[in-house]
C-alpha positions in Angstrom: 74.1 -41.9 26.0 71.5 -40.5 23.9 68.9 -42.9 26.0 70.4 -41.3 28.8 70.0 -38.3 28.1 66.4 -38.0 26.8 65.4 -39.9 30.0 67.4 -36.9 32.0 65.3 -34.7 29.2 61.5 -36.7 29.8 62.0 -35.8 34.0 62.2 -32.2 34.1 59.8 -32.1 31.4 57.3 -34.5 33.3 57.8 -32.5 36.4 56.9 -29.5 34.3 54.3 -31.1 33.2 53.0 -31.9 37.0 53.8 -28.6 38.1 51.9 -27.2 35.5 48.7 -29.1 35.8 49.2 -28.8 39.8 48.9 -24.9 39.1 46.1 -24.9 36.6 44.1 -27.2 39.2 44.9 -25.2 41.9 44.6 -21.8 39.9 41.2 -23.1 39.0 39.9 -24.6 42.0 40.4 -21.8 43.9 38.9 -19.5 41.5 35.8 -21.8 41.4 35.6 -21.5 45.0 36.3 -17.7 45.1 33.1 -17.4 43.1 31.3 -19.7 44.9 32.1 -17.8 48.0 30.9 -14.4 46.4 27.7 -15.8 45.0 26.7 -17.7 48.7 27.5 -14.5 50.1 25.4 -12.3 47.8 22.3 -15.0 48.2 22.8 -14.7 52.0 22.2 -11.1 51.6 19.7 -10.7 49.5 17.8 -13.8 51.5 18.3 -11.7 54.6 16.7 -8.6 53.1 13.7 -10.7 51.7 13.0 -12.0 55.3 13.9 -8.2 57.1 11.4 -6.7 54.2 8.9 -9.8 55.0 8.8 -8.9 58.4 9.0 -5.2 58.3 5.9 -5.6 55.7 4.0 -7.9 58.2 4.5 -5.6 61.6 3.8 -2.1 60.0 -0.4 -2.3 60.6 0.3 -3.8 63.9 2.9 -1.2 64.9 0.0 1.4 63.3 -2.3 -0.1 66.0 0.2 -0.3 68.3 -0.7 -4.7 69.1 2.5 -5.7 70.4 0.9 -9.1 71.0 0.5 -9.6 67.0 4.1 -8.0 66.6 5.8 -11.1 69.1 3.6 -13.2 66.9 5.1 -11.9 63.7 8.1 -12.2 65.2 7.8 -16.1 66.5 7.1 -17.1 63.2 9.7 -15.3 61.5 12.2 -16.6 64.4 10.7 -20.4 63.5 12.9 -20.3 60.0 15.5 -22.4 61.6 18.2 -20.3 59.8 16.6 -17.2 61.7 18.9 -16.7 65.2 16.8 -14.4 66.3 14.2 -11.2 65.0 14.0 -7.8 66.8 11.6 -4.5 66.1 12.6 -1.3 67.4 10.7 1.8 67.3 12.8 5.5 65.8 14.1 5.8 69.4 16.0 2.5 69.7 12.7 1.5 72.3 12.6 -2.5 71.8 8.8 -3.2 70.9 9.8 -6.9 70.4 12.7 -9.5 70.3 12.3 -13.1 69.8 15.2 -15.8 69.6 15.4 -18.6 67.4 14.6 -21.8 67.5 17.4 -24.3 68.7 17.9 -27.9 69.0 17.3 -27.8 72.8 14.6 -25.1 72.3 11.5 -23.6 70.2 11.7 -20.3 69.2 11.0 -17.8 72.2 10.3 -13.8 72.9 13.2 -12.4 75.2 12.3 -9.8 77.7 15.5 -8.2 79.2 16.6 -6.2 76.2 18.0 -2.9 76.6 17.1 -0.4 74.5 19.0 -0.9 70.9 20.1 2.0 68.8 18.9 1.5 65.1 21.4 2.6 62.3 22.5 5.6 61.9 21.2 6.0 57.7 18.5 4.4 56.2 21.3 2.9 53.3 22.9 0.7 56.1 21.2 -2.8 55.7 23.8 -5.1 56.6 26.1 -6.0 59.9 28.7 -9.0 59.7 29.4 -11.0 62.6 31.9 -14.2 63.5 28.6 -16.3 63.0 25.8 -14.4 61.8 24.6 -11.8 59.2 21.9 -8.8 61.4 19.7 -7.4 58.7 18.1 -3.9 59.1 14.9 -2.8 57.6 13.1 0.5 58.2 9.2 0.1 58.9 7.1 2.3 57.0 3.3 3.6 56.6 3.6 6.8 54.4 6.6 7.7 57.9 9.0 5.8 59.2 7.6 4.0 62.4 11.0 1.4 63.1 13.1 -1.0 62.5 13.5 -4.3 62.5 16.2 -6.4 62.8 16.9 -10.1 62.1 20.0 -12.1 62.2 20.5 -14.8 59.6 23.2 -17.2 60.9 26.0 -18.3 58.5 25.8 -21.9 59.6 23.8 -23.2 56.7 25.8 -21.4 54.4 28.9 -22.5 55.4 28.5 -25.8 55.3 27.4 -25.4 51.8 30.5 -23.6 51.1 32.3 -26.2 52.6 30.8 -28.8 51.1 32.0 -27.7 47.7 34.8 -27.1 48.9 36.1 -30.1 49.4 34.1 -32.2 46.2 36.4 -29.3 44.5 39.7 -30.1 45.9 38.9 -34.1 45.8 38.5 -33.3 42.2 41.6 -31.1 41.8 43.4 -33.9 43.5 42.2 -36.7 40.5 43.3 -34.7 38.3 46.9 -34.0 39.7 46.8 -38.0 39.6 45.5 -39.0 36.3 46.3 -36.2 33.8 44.4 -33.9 31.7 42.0 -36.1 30.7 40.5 -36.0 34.6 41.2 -32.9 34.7 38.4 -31.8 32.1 36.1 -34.5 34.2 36.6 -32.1 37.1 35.9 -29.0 35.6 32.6 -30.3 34.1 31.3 -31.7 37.3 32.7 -28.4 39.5 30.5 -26.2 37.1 27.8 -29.2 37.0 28.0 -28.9 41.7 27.6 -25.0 40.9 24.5 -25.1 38.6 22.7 -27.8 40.9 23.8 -25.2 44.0 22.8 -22.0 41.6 19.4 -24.2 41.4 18.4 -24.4 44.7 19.2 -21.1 45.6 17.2 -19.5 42.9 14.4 -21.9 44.4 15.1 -20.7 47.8 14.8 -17.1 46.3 11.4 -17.9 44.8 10.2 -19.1 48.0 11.0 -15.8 49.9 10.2 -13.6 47.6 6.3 -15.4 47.7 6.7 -14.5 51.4 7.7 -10.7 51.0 5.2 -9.9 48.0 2.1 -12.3 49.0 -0.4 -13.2 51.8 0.5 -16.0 53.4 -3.1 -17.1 54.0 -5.0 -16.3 50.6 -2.2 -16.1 48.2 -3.2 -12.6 46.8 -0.9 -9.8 46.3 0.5 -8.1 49.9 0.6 -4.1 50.9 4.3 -3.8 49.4 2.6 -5.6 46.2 -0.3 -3.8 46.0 1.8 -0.1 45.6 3.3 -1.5 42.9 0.6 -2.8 41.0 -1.6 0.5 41.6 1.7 2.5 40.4 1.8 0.3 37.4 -2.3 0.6 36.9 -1.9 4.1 36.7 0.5 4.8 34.4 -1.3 1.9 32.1 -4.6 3.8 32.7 -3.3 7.6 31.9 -1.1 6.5 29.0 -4.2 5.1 27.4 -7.0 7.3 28.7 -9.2 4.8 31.0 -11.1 4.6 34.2 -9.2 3.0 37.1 -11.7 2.4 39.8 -9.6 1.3 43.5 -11.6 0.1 45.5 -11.6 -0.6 49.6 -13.4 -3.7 50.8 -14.0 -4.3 54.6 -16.3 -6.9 55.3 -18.9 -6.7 57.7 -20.1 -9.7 59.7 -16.2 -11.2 60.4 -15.8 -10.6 63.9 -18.8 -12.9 64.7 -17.4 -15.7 62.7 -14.3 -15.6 64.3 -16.2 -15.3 68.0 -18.7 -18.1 67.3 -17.0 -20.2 65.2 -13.5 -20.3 65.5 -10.3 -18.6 63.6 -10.1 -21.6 61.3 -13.7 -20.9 59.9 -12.8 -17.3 60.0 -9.5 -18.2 57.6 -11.9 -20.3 55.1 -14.0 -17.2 55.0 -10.8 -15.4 54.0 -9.7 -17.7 51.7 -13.3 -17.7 50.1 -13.7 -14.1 49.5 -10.4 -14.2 48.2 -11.1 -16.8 45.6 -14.7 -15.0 44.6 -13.1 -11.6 44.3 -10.7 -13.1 42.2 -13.5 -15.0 40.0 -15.3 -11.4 39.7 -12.7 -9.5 37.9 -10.7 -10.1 35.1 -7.2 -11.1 34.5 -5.6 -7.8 34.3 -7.2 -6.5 37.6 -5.4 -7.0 41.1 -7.4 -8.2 44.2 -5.0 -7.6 47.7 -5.5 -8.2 50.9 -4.2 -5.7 53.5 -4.9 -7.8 56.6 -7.4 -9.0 58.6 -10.8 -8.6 56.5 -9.8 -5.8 54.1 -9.5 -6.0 50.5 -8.4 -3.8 48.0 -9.6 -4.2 44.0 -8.5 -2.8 41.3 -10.7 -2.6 38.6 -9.2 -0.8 35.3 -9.4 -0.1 31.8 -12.8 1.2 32.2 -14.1 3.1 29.5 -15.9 5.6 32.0 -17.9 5.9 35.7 -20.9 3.8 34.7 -19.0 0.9 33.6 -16.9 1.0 37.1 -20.0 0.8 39.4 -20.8 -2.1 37.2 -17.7 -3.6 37.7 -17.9 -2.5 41.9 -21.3 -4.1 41.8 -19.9 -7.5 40.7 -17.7 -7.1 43.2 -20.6 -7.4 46.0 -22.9 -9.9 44.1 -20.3 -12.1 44.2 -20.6 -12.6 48.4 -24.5 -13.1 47.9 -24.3 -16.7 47.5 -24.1 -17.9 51.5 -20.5 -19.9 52.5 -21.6 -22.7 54.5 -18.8 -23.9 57.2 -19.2 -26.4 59.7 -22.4 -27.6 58.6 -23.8 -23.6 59.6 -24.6 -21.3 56.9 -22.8 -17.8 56.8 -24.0 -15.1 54.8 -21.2 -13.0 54.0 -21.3 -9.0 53.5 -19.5 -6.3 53.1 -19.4 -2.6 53.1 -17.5 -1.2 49.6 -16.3 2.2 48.8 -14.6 3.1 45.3 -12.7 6.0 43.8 -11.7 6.6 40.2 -8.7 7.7 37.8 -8.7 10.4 37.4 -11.7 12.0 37.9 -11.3 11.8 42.3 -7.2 11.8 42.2 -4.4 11.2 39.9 -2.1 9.9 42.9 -2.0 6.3 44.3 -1.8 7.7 47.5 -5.1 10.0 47.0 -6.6 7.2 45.9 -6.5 4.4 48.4 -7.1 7.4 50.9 -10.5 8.3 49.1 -11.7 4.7 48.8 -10.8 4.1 52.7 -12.9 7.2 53.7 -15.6 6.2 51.4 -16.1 2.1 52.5 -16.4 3.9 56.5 -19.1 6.1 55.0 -20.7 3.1 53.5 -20.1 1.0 56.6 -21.9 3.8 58.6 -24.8 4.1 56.4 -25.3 0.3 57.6 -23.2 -2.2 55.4 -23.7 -4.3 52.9 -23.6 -1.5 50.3 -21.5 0.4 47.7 -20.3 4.1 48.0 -18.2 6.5 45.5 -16.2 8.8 46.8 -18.6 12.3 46.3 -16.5 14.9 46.9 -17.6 18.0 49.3 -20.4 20.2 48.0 -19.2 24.0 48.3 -22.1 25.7 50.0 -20.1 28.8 50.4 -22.3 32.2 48.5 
């Protein structure tokens, strides 16, 4: 009897037992998931808004100029991510500048013609739109105004079948461990969190590799426009809180059209990628060199001790191009036209600043190239 009945006691207690390692599985595999859910969806966000902010980065000179042709081409090659469905700009009126679909497995990425006028959001705040199979992505286009939008839409394929994936290694986990006890069942909570580390991995990898995109030039590696504001910012507070010279200066080189005419755009990129790497051999580590596009640079050179030692610094700048590039067996002498302003003798503002070093390099460009001007500011000739 007693047998009896502490075998009739053992089976409710082993089916407690079940039950209760069925619902601590189940409790914990779908919390796992839960969080995996929320963290693939806030990666999917923020990838989105690195590749909007890439774009909108990339189209705001062109837009400036008003080249369409270099807009579609910006757009194409954001469109070739193959987790991209499709990229659109806008201008403030809804007025579609340029929309380009995706790449598919039956066909390359492609602009679209046909699209009716699209009406952008209706605050600057709304970033996001959630469809059945895709994410759309706003980002306002700016130049000191707002100029557009653009849109891209990031298709939830890729994550999904992440998702899904874990998913299921998850519940084939949870399922071992309904079977073989609590023993498995710490095996499957160690290799859950081990899935989500290796998955937290590659998306922080993933993030690395946009954010190069957003913040750098894709052909010389140096700092971008949405970069460069950032680093001046951060130069100028360094600069006043210490009482030094910031000299910003705006390069344009001179003779690059003629490279690209006589010797091709590939010859015109090494050229790029040259300057680049001289500039960047000319100054020291604390100074940023940019590049805003095409065959401008900006410098800045601070924590100068007054003007004499910036023109030095400027000069070094120029010297550095003296030494002819030699591509495809011809020899190209590279120059360029400089002009400089200083913090905070010309302006105090980052604005002011890039503004007065623009104005400068076209005065030294006009005076015939190859030279160095500082911003002088007008002479009063009023009595």
């Amino acid at each position: 009897m007693n047998k009896i009945a502490s075998t009739k006691l053992l089976f409710p207690i082993v089916l407690t037992a079940l039950a209760a390692i069925v619902i601590l599985v189940a409790g914990g595999a779908m919390w796992i998931i839960h969080s995996n859910r929320n963290m693939v969806e806030q990666h999917q966000l923020r990838d989105g808004n690195l590749i909007a902010e890439g774009l909108a980065n990339a189209v705001a000179p062109d837009l400036v100029r008003r080249d369409y042709g270099a807009v579609e081409a910006r757009l194409l090659q954001t469109a070739s991510d193959p987790d991209v469905r499709s990229a659109l700009v806008i201008d403030m009126q809804g007025q579609v500048l340029g929309y380009v679909h995706g790449s598919s497995h039956d066909a390359p990425a492609h602009p679209v013609f046909d699209v009716q006028k699209t009406l952008p959001p209706q605050a600057k705040h709304i970033r996001a739109e959630v469809n059945p199979n895709s994410r759309s992505i706003w980002h306002i286009v700016n130049v000191g105004m707002d100029v557009g939008w653009v849109r891209v839409d990031i298709a939830n394929t890729y994550y999904t079948e992440s998702l899904v994936k874990i998913q299921r290694e998850v519940w084939g986990l949870a399922l071992v461990v309904m079977a073989t006890g609590f023993f498995l069942l710490g095996v499957a909570i160690f290799r859950s969190h081990k899935l989500l580390h290796l998955r937290d991995t590659e998306i922080e990898n993933q993030q690395h590799i946009l954010e190069d995109k957003a913040y750098y030039d894709a052909l010389t590696h140096l700092p971008n426009r949405s970069l460069l504001f950032d680093r001046l910012n951060q130069a100028i507070a360094h600069n006043a809180r210490y009482q030094r010279v910031l000299a910003v200066c705006f390069v344009d080189l001179d003779n690059f059209k003629p490279i690209n005419d006589n010797y091709g755009h590939d010859a015109g990129d090494q050229v790029l990628i040259e300057v680049a790497r001289r500039f960047q051999a000319a100054v020291r580590g604390d100074d940023t060199v940019a590049r805003l596009g095409g065959d401008e640079f900006i410098v800045l050179l601070g924590d100068m001790n007054n003007a004499q030692e910036a023109a030095l610094a400027v000069e070094r700048l120029l010297l550095s191009l003296s030494e002819p590039q030699i591509i495809k067996d011809k020899q190209i002498n590279m120059l360029a036209s400089i002009g400089y302003a200083l913090y905070p003798e010309d302006s105090k503002d980052s604005v002011g600043l890039l503004y007065l070093s623009d104005q400068t390099m076209y005065q030294a460009k006009a005076s015939g190239g190859n030279c160095i001007r500082r911003y002088q500011p007008p002479s009063d000739t009023s009595l």
